[in-house]
ZAMARGU-4260 file (C-alpha; in steps of 0.2 Angstrom, whole numbers, plus 5000, padded with zeros to 4 digits):
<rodrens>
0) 5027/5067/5061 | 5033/5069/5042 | 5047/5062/5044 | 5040/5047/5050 | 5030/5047/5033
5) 5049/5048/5024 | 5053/5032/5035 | 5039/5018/5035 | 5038/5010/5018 | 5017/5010/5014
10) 5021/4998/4999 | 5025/4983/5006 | 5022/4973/5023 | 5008/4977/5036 | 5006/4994/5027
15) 5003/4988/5009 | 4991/4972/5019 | 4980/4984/5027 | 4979/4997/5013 | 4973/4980/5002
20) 4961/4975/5015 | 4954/4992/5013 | 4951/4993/4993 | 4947/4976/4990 | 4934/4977/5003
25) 4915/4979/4997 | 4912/4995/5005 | 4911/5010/4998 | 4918/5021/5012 | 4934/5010/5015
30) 4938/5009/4997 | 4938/5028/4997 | 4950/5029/5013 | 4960/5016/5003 | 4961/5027/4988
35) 4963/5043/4997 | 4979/5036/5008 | 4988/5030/4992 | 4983/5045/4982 | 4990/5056/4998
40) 5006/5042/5001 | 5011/5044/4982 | 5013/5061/4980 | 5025/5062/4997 | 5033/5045/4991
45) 5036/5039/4973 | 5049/5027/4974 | 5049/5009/4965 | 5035/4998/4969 | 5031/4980/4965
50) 5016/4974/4957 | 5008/4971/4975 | 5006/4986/4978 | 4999/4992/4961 | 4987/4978/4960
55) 4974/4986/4974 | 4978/5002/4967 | 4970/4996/4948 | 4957/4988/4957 | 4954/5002/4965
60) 4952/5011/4948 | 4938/5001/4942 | 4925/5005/4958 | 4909/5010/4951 | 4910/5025/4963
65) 4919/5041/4954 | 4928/5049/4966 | 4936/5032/4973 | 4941/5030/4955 | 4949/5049/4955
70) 4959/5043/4968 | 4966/5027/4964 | 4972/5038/4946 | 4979/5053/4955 | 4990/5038/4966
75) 4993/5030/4949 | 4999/5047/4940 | 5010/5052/4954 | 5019/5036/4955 | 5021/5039/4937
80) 5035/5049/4937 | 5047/5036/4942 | 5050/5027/4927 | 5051/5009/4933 | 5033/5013/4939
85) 5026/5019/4925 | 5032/5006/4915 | 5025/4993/4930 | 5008/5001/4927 | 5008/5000/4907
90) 5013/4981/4910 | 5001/4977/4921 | 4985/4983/4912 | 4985/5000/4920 | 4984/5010/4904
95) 4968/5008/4897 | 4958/5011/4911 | 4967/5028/4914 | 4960/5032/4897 | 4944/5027/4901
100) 4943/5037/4916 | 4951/5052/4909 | 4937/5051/4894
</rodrens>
């Protein structure tokens, strides 16, 4: 089963499509399984990922709901430590509100 993880891709195609589906959704409960599947994807798998991907995570990061905030920056901080990441996430806006949510 966890190599089956290492193998699909979650940040691109029909993954990344439902995972979207999920955050930008208005419900509360959705956006949280959307947050908690990338916050438990990332810290398995930080490879690259494109914008499309970081988009509903950022979103995600702006709920009024705490804890789906928590998780879309723990998916956000683990996909971090790949440089060409973090650097996706400072040029997409992603910087101020991890400060916000950190303060």
């Amino acid at each position: 089963m966890l190599v089956e993880l290492f193998e699909r891709n979650f940040y691109e195609g029909e993954p990344l499509k439902a995972l979207s589906t999920l955050a930008y959704s208005d419900i509360y409960h959705l956006q949280l399984s959307a947050a908690t599947a990338f916050s438990e994807i990332s810290e398995m798998d930080t490879r690259p990922v494109s914008r499309e991907a970081v988009e509903p995570i950022l979103y995600l990061l702006q709920s009024p709901h705490i804890d789906v905030q928590h998780g879309a920056s723990a998916a956000l901080g683990n996909l971090a430590v790949n440089m060409e990441n973090k650097l996706q996430i400072v040029r997409m806006g992603g910087l101020e509100p991890l400060i916000r949510q950190m303060l």
